[in-house]
C-alpha positions as CSV (number, residue, x, y, z in Angstrom):
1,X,0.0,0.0,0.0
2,X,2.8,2.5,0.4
3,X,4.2,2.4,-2.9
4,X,0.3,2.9,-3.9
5,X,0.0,5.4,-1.5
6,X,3.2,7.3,-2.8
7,X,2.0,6.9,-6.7
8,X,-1.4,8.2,-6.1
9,X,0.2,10.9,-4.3
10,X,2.6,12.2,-7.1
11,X,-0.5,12.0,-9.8
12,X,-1.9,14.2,-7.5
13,X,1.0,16.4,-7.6
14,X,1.7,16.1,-11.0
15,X,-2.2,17.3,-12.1
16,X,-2.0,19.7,-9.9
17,X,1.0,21.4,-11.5
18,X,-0.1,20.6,-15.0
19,X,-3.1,22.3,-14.2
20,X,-1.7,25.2,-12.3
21,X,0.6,25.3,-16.0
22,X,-2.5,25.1,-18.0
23,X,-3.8,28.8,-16.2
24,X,-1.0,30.5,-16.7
25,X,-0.7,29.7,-20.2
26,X,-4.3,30.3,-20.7
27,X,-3.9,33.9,-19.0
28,X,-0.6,34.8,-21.1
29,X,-2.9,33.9,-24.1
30,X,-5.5,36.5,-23.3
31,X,-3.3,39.4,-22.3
32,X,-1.5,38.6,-25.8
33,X,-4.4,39.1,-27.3
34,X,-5.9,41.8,-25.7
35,X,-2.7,43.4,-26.2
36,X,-2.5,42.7,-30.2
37,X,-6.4,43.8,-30.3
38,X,-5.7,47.2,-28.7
39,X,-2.3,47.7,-30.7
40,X,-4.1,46.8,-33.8
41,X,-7.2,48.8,-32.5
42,X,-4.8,52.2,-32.2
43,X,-3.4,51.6,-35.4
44,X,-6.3,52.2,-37.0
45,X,-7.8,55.1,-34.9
46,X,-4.7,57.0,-35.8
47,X,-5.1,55.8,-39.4
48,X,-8.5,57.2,-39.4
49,X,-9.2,60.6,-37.2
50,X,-13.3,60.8,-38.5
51,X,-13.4,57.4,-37.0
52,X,-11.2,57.8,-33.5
53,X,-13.6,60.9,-33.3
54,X,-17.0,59.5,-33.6
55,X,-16.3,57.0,-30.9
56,X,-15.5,59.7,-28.3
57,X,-18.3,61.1,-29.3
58,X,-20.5,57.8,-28.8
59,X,-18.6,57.7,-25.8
60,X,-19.8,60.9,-24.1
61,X,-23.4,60.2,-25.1
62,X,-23.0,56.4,-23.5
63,X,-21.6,58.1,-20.2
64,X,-24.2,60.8,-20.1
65,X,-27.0,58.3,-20.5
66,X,-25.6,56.2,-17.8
67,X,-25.3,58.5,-14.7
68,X,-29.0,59.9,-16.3
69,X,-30.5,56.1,-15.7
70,X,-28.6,55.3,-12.6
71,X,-28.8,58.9,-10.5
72,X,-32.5,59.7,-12.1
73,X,-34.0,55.9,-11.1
74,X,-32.9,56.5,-7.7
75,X,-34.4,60.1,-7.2
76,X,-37.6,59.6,-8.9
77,X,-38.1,56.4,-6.9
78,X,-37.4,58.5,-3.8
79,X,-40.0,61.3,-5.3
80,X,-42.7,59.0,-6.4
81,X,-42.5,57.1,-2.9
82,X,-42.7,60.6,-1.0
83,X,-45.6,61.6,-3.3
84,X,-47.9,58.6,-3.1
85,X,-49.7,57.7,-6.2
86,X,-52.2,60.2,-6.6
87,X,-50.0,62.9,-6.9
88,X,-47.4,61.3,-8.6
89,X,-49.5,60.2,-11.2
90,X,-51.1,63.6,-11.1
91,X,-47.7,64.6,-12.3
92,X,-47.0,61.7,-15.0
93,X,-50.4,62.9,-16.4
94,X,-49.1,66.3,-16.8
95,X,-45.9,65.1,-18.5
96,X,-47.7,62.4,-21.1
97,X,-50.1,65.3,-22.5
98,X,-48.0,68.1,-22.9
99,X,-46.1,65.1,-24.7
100,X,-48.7,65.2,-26.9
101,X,-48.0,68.6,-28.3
102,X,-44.5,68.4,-27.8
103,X,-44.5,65.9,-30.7
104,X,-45.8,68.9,-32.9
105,X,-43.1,72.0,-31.0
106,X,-40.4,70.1,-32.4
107,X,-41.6,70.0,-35.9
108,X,-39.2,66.4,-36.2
109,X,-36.0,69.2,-37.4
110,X,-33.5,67.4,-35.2
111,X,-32.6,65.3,-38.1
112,X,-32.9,67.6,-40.7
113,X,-31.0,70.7,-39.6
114,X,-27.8,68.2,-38.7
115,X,-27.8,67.4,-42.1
116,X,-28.2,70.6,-43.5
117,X,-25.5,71.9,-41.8
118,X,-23.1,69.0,-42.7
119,X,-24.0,69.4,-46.5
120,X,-23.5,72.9,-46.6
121,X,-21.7,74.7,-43.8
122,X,-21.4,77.8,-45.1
123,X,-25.5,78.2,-44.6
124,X,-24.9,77.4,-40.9
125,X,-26.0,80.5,-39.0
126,X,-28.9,80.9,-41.6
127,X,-29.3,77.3,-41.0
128,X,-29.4,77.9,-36.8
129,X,-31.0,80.8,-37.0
130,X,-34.5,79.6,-39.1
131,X,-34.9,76.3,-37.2
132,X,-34.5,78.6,-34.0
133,X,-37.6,80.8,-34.6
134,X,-39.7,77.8,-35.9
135,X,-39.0,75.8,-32.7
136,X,-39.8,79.2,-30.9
137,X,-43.1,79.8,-32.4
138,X,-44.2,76.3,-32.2
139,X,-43.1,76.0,-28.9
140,X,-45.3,78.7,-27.9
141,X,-48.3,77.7,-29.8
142,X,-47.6,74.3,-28.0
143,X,-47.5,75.9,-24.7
144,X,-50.9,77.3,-25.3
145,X,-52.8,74.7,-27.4
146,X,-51.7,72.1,-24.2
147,X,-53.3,75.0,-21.4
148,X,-56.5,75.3,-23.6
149,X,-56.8,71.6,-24.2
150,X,-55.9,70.6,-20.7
151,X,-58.7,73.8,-19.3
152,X,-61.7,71.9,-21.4
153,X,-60.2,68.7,-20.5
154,X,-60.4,69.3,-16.3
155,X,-61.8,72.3,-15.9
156,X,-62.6,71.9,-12.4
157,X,-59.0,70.8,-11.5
158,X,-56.5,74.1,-11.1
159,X,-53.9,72.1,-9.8
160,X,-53.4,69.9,-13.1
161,X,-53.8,73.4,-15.4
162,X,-50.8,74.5,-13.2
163,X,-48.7,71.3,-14.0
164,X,-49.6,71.5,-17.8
165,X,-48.4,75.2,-17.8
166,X,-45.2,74.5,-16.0
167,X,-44.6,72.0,-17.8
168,X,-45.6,73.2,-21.3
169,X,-42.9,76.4,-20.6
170,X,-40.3,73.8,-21.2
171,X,-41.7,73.9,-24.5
172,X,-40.2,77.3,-25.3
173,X,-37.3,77.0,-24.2
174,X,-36.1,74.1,-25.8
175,X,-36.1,76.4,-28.7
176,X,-32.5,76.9,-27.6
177,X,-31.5,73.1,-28.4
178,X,-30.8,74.4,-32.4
179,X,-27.1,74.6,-30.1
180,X,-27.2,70.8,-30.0
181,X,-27.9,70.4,-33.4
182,X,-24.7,72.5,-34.3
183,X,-22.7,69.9,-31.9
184,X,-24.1,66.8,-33.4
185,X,-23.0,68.1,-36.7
186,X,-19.7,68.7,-35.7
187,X,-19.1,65.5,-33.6
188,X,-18.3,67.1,-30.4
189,X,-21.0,66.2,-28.1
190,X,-18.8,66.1,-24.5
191,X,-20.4,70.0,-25.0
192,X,-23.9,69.5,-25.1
193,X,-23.2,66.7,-22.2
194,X,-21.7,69.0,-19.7
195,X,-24.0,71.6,-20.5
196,X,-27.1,68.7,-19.8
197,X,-25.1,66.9,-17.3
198,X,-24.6,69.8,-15.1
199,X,-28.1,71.1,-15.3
200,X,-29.4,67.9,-14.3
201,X,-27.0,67.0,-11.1
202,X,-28.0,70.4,-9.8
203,X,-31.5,69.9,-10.1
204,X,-31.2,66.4,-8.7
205,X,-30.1,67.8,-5.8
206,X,-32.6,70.0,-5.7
207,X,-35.3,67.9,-5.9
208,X,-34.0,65.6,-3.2
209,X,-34.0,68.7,-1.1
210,X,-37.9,69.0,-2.0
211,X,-38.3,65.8,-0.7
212,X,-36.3,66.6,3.0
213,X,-38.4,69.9,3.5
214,X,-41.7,68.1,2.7
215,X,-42.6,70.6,-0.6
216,X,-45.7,70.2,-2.6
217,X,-46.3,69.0,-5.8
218,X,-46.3,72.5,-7.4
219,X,-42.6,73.1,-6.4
220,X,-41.1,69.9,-8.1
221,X,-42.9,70.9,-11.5
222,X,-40.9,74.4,-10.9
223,X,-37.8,72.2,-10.6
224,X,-37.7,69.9,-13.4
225,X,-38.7,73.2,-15.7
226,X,-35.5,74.5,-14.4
227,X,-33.4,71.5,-15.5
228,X,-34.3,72.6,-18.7
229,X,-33.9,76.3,-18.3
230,X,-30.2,75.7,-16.8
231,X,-29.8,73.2,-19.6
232,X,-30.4,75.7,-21.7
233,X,-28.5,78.5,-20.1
234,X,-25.5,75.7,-20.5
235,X,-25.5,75.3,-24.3
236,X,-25.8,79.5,-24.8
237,X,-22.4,79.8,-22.8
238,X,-20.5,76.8,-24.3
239,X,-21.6,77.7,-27.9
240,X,-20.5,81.5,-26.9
241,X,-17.3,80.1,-25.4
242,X,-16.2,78.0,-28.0
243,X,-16.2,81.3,-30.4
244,X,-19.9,81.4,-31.9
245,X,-22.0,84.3,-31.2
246,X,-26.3,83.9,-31.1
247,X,-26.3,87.6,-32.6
248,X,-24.7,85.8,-35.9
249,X,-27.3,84.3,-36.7
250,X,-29.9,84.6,-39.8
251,X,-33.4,84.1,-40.9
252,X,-34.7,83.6,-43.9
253,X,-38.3,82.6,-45.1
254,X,-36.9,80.4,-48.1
255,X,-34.9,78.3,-45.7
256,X,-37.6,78.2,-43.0
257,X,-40.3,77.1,-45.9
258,X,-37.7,74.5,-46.5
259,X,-37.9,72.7,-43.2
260,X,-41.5,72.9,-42.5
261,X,-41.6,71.6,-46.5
262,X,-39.3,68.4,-45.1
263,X,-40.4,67.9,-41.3
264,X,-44.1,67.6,-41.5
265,X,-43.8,64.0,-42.6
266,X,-42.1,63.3,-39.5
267,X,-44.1,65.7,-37.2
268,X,-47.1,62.9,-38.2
269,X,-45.6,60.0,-37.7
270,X,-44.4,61.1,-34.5
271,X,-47.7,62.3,-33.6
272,X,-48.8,59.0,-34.7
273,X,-46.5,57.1,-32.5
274,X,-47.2,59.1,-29.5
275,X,-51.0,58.9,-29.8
276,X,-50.6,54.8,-30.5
């Protein structure tokens, strides 16, 4: 049995460092090719700036739509368990039908004025300048059409007329989001991200503090509007930093015929989709 014993005993052994062997050459396999990957990975980012560009940008979107889900989940949890049900969905209500018209305020121009103003950049401040008064006048008629609808709709109920009216505001002011467009076209979107990102930390905060001093449900709508305001505010003074000026820009009724001529199409279908 002792011979047995000893033989058994150096299998053991001998599996054991075979297998022990067997990791480490497993693990210097990987790193070699993780290495290869990211040299062969740099090689062609330098080889191709457009390219090494568009995934920063994809990156700063990515980032900014991560701390949005994760920091957002938790506060609106905390807000919808501090308002109950009936005022939170008081609330929800507000937001879905000023939705509604918020479809039409945008006139579906995001698309089109990016590509306008990557197929001809020389019309750029004509370009920012048309789209800008469109999404200010239809921003305004959304404001109102939503506080007429919603005053036939419950006209016994002030406190939802006062929700739809904050909450339509927001309507107008995203007129200023034309800035956006401009960094979409040029790729460099870490802008419009600080500019949104910053806004909506600060009002996070903010609306955390609502829920410490017991506020009503009146003082939250204030808040979010002013997420948008200060998100707003943001893109004027990085746009005005980076060397652009708002006072540059132009209007003219041929170019602003052009995009209502190309965006109803998609102001119905997103009418449609919001509606089904």
């Amino acid at each position: 049995m002792g011979p047995l014993r000893l033989t058994r005993e150096k299998l053991a052994m001998f599996a054991e460092d075979a297998s022990e062997n067997a990791g480490s050459y497993h693990s210097v396999m990987i790193l070699t090719f993780l290495r290869n990957v990211s040299r062969v990975l740099g090689t062609r980012l330098l080889r191709r700036p457009a390219l090494a560009k568009a995934m920063t940008n994809t990156g700063w979107l990515i980032g900014e739509k991560g701390v949005r889900l994760g920091l957002g989940l938790l506060v609106w949890v905390w807000i919808a368990r501090y308002l109950g049900p009936q005022d939170f969905g008081t609330y929800m209500f507000a937001l879905a039908f000023v939705g509604l018209f918020g479809v039409v305020a945008t006139l579906g121009l995001d698309r089109i004025v990016v590509r306008e103003i990557v197929h001809d950049p020389s019309c750029t401040n004509e370009i920012l300048g048309s789209s800008f008064i469109l999404r200010l006048v239809s921003g305004t008629c959304g404001l109102l059409l939503s506080f007429l609808a919603i005053y036939f709709v419950r006209p016994d109920d002030p406190t939802m007329r006062w929700l739809v009216a904050i909450a339509g505001l927001a309507l107008v002011f995203q007129a200023f989001s034309v800035i956006d467009l401009w960094f979409q076209s040029q790729v460099i979107a870490k802008y419009s991200v600080w500019a949104r990102s910053v806004a909506f930390v600060i009002v996070a905060v903010i609306l955390m503090t609502l829920v410490f001093i017991h506020a009503p449900l009146i003082a939250f709508a204030w808040a979010v509007l002013g997420e948008t305001i200060l998100g707003m505010i943001g893109l004027v003074l990085v746009y005005v930093i980076t060397g652009h000026r708002l006072m540059a820009w132009q209007i003219r009724t041929k170019r602003v015929i052009a995009l209502i001529s190309e965006s109803w199409p998609l102001i119905v279908s997103g009418l449609a989709i919001m509606i089904y």
